[in-house]
C-alpha positions in Angstrom: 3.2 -2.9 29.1 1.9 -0.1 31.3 -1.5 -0.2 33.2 -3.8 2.8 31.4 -6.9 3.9 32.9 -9.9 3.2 31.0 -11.8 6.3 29.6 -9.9 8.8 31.5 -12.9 11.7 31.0 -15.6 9.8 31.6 -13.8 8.8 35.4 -13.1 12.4 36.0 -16.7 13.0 35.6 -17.1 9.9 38.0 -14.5 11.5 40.2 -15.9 14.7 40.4 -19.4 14.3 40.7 -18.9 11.3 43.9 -15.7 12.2 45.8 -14.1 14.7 47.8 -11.0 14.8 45.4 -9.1 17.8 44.7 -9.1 18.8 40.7 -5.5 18.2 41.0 -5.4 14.7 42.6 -8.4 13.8 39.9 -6.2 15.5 37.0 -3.1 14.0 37.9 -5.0 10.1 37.9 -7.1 11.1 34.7 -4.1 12.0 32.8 -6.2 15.8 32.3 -5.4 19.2 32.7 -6.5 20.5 36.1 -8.1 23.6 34.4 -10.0 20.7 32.3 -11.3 19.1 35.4 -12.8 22.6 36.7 -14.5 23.0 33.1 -15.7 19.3 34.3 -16.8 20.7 37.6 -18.7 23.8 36.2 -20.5 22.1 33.5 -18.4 24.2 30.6 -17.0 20.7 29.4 -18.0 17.0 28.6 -21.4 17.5 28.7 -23.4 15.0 27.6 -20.4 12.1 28.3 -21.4 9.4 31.3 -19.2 9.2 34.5 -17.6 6.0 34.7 -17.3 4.5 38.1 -13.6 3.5 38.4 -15.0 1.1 41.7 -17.0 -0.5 39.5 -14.3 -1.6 36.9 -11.3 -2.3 39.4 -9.3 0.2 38.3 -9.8 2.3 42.0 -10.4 0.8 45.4 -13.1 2.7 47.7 -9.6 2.1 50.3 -7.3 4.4 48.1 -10.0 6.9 47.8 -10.6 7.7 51.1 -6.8 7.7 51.5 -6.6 10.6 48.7 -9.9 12.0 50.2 -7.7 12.9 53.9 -4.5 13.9 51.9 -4.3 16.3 49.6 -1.4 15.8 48.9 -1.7 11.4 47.7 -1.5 10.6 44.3 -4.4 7.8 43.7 -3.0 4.7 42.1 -4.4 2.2 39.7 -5.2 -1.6 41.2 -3.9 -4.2 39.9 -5.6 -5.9 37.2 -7.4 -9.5 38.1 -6.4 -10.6 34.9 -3.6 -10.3 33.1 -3.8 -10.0 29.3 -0.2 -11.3 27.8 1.4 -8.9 25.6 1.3 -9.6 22.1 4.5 -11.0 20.4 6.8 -8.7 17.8 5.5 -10.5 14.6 9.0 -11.0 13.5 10.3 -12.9 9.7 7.6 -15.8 8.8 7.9 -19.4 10.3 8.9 -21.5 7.6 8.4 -25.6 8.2 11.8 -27.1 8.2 10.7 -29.6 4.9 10.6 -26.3 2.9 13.6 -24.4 4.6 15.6 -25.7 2.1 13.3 -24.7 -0.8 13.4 -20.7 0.2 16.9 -19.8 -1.7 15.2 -20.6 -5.2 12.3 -19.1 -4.2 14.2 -16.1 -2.9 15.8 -15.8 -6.4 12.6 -16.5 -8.4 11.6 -13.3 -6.5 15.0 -11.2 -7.0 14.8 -11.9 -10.9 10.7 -11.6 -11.6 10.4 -8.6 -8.9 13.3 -6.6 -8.6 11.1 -3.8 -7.2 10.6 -5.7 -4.0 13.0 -4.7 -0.7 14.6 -6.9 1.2 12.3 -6.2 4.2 9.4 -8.0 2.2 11.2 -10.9 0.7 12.2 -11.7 4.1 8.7 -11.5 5.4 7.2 -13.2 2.5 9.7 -16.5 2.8 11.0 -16.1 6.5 14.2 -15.9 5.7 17.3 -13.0 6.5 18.7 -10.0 4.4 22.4 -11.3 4.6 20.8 -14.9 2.8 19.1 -12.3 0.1 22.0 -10.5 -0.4 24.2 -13.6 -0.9 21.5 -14.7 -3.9 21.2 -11.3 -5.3 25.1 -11.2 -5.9 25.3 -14.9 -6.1 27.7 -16.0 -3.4 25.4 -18.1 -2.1 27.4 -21.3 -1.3 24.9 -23.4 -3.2 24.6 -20.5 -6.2 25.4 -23.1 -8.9 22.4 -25.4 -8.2 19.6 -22.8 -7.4 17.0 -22.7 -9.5 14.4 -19.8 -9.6 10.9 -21.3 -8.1 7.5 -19.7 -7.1 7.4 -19.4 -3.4 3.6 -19.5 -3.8 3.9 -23.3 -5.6 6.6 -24.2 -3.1 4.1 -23.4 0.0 6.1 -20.5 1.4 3.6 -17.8 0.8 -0.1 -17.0 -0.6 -0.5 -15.5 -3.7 -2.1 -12.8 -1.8 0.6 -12.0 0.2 2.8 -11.8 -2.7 0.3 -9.4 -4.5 0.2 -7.3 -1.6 3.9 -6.9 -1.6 4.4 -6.3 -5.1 1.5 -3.5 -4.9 3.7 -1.9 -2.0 6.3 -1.6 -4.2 5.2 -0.5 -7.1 4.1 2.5 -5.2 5.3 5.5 -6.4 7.7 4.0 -8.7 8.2 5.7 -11.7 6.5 4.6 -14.8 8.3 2.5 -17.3 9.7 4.1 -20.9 8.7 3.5 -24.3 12.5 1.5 -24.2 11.4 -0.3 -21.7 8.0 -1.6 -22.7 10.1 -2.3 -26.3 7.2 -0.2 -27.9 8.0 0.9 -31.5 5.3 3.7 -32.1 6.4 6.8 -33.9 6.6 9.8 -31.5 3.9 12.4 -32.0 6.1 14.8 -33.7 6.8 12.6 -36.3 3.1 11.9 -36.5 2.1 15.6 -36.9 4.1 15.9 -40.0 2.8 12.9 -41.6 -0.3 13.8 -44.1 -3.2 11.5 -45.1 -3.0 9.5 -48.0 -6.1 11.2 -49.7 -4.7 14.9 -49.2 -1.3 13.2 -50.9 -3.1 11.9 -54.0 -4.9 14.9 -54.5 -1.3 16.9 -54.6 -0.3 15.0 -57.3 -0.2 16.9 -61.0 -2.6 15.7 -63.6 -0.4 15.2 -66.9 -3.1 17.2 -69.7 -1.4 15.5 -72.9 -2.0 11.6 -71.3 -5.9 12.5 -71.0 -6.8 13.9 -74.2 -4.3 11.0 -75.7 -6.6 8.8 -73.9 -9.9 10.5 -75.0 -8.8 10.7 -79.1 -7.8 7.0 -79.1 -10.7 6.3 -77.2 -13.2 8.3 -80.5 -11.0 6.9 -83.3 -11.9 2.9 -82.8 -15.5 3.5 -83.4 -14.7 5.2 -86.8 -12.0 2.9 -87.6 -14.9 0.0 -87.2 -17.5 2.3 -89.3 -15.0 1.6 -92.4 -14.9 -1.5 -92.0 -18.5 -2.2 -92.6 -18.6 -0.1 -96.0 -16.2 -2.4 -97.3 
């Protein structure tokens, strides 16, 4: 990884105010515009940021200044750093122990048949294993196909359930929301709702049949009489 230069303004305010430099040497070591290190100069830009002494931090040796100072012409160049910091690895498909390599092909189809949404990219980082070994599960030419069985890769050890949530989450992003066929839901669309009429308002269309309600009120006055006759006898 290339050396950078730490707080490339804040040196050029260092530069400026404390060398002989030219705005072009201190632009071209700054990684600024010369026209921005004049602004520096003037007091039109940066104000109010703290010059950073390059010495001070080993990034600029008081040797290679003077050096720049008498040429115009030099290019000032970074020292070398005391330390060096190692790079940081490409995080590549997850380590997987070998006493549960052998358990990844059922979780890998435990995955392809509860969450189809997921890509290949994130079953393989999930169970550290490789897109050709996903495909061959997927269409089941897997040379053990016949004595998979689908597994939890968070039971077997192989991820977190976290890990797996955060996954699923990324994939259902964006995706398009399932239909009423899909969810198997059986409720009645809403135009077929908006033609439907309460049950009150249907009772209330119904005719009233005259002849059955006065047959209902004379039968209704003739047993008292018929009992009245009784009694005189």
């Amino acid at each position: 990884m290339a050396q950078q230069l730490l707080m490339p303004k804040a040196t050029a305010i260092w530069l400026v105010d404390n060398t002989a430099l030219s705005f072009d040497q201190i632009a071209q070591f700054c990684k600024l515009h010369p026209l921005e290190v004049k602004a520096i100069a003037d007091g039109e830009a940066a104000q109010g940021i703290k010059g950073l002494d390059p010495i001070a931090t080993g990034q600029l040796s008081r040797d290679e200044i003077a050096r720049a100072e008498g040429n115009p012409n030099y290019k000032l160049k970074l020292s070398e750093p005391k330390v060096r910091v190692p790079e940081s690895k490409r995080r590549g498909p997850r380590y997987t122990p070998v006493s549960k390599r052998q358990d990844r092909p059922n979780a890998i189809l435990w995955l392809v048949r509860n969450h189809p949404e997921l890509k290949d990219a994130q079953i393989s980082r999930l169970v550290g294993t490789t897109k050709s070994t996903i495909e061959q599960i997927r269409e089941r030419t897997h040379w053990n196909s016949a004595n998979l069985a689908p597994m939890d890769p968070v039971t077997l050890g192989l991820c977190s359930q976290i890990d797996l949530d955060m996954e699923v989450e990324k994939a259902s992003k964006g995706r398009p929301l399932p239909t009423a066929a899909e969810l198997g839901a059986t409720l009645q669309s809403a135009q077929e709702t908006e033609r439907l009429t309460p049950s009150y308002e249907r009772e209330e269309e119904k005719e009233i049949d005259a002849d059955a309600v006065f047959r209902k009120l004379s039968s209704l006055r003739s047993a008292p009489k018929d009992e009245d006759e009784d009694d005189h006898f």
